[in-house]
C-alpha positions in Angstrom: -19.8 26.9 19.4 -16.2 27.6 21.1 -13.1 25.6 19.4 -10.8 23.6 21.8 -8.9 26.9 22.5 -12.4 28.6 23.6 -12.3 31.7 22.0 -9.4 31.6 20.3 -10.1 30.4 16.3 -8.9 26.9 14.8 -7.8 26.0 11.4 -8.3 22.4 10.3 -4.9 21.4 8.2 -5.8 18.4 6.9 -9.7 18.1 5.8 -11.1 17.0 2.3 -13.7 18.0 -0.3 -14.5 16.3 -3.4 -17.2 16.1 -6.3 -19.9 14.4 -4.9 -19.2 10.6 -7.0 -16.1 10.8 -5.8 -17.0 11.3 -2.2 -19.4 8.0 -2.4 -16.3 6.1 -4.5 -13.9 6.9 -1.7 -16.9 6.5 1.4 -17.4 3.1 0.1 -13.5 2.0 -0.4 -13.0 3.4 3.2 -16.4 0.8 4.3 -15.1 -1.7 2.9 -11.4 -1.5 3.2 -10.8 0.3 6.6 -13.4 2.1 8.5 -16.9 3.3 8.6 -16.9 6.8 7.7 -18.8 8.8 10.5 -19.5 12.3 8.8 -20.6 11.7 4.8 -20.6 14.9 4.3 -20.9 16.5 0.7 -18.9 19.4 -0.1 -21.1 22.9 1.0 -22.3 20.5 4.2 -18.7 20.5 5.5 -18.2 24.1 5.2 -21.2 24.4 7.0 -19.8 21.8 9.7 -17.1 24.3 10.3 -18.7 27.3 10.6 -21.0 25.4 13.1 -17.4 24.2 15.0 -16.2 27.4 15.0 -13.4 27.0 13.1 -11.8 29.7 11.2 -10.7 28.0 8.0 -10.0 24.3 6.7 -8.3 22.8 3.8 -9.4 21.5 0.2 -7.1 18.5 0.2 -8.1 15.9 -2.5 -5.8 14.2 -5.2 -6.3 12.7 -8.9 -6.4 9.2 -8.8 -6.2 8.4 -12.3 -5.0 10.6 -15.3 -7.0 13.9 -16.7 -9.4 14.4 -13.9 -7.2 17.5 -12.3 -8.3 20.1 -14.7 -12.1 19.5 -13.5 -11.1 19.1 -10.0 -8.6 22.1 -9.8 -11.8 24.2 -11.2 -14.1 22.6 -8.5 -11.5 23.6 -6.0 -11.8 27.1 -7.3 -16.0 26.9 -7.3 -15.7 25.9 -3.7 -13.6 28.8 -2.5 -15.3 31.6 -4.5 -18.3 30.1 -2.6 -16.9 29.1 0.7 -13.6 32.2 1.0 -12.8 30.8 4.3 -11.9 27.6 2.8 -8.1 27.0 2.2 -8.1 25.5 -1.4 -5.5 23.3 -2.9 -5.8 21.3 -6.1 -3.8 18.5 -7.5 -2.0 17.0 -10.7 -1.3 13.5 -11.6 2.1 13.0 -13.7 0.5 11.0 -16.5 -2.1 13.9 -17.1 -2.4 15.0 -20.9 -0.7 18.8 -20.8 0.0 18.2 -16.9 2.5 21.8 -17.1 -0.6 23.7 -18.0 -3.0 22.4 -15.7 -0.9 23.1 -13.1 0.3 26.6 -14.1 -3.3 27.5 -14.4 -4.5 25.8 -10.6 -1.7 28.1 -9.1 -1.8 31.3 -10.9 -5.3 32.0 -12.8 -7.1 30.2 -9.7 -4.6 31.1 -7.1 -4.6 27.6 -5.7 -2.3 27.5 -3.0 -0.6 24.1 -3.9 -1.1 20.7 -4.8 -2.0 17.7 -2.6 -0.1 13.9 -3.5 -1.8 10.9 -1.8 0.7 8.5 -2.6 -0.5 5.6 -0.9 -3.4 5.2 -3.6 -2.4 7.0 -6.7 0.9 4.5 -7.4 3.4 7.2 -8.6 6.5 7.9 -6.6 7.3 11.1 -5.1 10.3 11.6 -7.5 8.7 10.8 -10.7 10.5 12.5 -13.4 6.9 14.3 -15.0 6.4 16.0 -11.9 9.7 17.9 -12.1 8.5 20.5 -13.7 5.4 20.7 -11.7 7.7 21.2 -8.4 9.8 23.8 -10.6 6.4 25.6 -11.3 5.8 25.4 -7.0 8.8 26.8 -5.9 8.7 29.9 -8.6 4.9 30.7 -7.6 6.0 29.8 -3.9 2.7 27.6 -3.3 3.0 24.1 -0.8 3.1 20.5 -1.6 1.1 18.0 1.1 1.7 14.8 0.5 0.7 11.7 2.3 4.0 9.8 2.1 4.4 7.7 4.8 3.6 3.7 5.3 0.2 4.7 7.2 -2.2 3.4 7.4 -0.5 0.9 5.2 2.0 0.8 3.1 3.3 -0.2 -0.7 6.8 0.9 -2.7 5.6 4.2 -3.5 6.0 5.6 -0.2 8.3 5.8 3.2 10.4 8.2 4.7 13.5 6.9 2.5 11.4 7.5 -0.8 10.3 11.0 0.8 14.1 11.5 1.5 14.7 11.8 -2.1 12.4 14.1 -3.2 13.7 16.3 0.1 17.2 16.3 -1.1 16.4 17.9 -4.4 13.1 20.0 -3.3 14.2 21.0 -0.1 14.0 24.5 -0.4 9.9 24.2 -1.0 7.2 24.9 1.9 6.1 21.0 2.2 3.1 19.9 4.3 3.5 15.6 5.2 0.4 14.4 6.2 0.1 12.0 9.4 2.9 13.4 11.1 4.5 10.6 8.7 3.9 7.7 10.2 4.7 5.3 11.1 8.5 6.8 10.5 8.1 9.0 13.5 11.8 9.6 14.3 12.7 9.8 11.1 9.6 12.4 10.2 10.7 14.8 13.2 14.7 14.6 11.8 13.3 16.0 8.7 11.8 19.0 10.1 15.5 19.4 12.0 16.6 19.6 8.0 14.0 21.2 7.1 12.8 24.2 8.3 9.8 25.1 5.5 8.7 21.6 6.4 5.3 20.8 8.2 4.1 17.7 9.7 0.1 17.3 10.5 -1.4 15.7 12.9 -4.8 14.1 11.2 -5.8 10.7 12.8 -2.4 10.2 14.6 -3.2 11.3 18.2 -6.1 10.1 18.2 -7.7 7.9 21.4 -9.2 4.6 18.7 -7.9 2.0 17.4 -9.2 2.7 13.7 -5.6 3.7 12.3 -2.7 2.8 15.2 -0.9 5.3 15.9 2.2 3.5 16.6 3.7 6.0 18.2 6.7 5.6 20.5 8.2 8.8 20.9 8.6 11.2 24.0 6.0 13.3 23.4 8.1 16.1 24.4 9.7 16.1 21.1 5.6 17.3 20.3 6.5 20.8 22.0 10.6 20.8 20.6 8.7 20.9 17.2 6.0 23.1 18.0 6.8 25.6 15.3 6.5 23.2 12.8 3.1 21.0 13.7 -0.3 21.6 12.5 -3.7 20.0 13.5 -5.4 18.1 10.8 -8.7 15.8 11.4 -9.0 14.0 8.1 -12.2 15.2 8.0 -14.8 14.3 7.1 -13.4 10.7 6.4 -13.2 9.5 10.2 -15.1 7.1 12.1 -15.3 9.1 15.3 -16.7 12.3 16.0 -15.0 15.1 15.2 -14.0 16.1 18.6 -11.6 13.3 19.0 -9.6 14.6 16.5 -7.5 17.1 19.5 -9.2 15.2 22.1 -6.2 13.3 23.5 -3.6 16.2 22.5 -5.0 18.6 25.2 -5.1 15.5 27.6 -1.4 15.3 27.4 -1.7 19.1 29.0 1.1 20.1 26.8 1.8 24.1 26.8 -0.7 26.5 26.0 1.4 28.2 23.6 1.6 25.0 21.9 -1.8 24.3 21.6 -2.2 28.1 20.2 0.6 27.4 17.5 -0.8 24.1 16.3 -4.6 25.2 16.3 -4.5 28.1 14.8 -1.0 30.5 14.3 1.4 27.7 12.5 -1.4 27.2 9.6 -2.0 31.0 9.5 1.9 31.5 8.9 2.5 28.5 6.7 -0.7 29.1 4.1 0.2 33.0 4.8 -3.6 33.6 5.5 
């Protein structure tokens, strides 16, 4: 099967794997709390689904929602790549873990992880929590990437918002930094950041998006899209989405933007930023 840029490979920037418990915890939380999840996918299944897509490579992305669970998951992030190399594997830490330097010196150097994903939203921590100091220390000497879902999408409490995420820029702003959902709903404020920024990445996953599952809320000329281009990459959220798959770029190549933009976000932007 072709990708949306025919022959040209895709990279999926913002897609998930997780144990199997954990998939059926967060599939049911997402039934009850916000959406139907479309594609229940268990881990090997979804990198089957991409190699049926035609996709080149996808993300790991998944986060510790409670203390001491990062260890197991970083090695399961490491199981999953050794099995599936086109995978792009990231692991996480959570500040309150027991011996949290370790386990995150050994995700990034023994497994060659190439970062660590933050969902603040659900794991109540702030961005600029003292324990994690020395875990951003540790990223910027190994060089790996931070993705963190920081904005006030699709909802919001005090652990995250463009002015929280400000913080943490002004002291880490030096590190290569992916923010999930282009970082809505702070739009202008997201796109300002990247003018700051330049090792900074927004993605696109669920945002541009033609349903009415998670508002996009955006309100900006969508030319500011191709002033950006360098620093955008296409993410799904897979396989947590209510819609099929395709709707994911769907209304992006509707807008009939560039090609060269549509090259950049699909594919050569992820290649360049996870140095694949």
């Amino acid at each position: 099967m072709q990708t949306p840029l025919g022959d040209m490979p895709a990279i999926d920037a913002h897609a998930h794997i997780f144990p199997d418990r954990l998939f059926e915890a967060i599939w049911h939380y997402f039934d009850q709390q916000y959406w139907q999840v479309k594609y229940k996918l268990y881990s090997p299944d979804i990198a089957a689904f991409y190699r049926e897509q035609g996709f080149a490579g996808f993300t790991t992305l998944y986060y510790a929602h409670k203390p001491n669970i990062s260890a197991s998951m970083n090695e399961y992030a490491r199981d999953f790549h050794e099995q599936f190399p086109e995978s792009i594997p990231f692991g996480t830490v959570h500040p309150a873990d027991k011996d949290l330097l370790d386990v995150a010196e050994v995700a990034l150097t023994s497994y060659n992880l190439l970062g660590f994903k933050f969902q603040l939203l659900v794991t109540d921590f702030y961005i600029y929590d003292p324990r994690l100091f020395p875990v951003y220390d540790l990223v910027r000497r190994e060089d790996k990437i931070l993705v963190f879902h920081a904005g006030t999408a699709p909802g919001a409490n005090h652990f995250v918002g463009m002015k929280r995420f400000r913080k943490f820029a002004e002291q880490y702003g030096d590190l290569r930094v992916q923010i999930a959902h282009m970082g809505g709903y702070e739009y202008a404020d997201s796109f300002a950041i990247l003018d700051t920024h330049p090792t900074f990445y927004l993605d696109t996953a669920m945002i541009f998006v033609d349903e009415n599952v998670f508002p996009s809320m955006y309100d900006l000329d969508y030319q500011l899209l191709v002033d950006h281009e360098d620093q955008i990459l296409f993410g799904s959220d897979f396989p947590n989405i209510p819609y099929d798959f395709a709707e994911s770029w769907k209304f992006l190549f509707s807008l009939n933007l560039p090609k060269t933009f549509y090259e950049k976000i699909m594919y050569r932007n992820a290649r360049q930023f996870y140095r694949l």
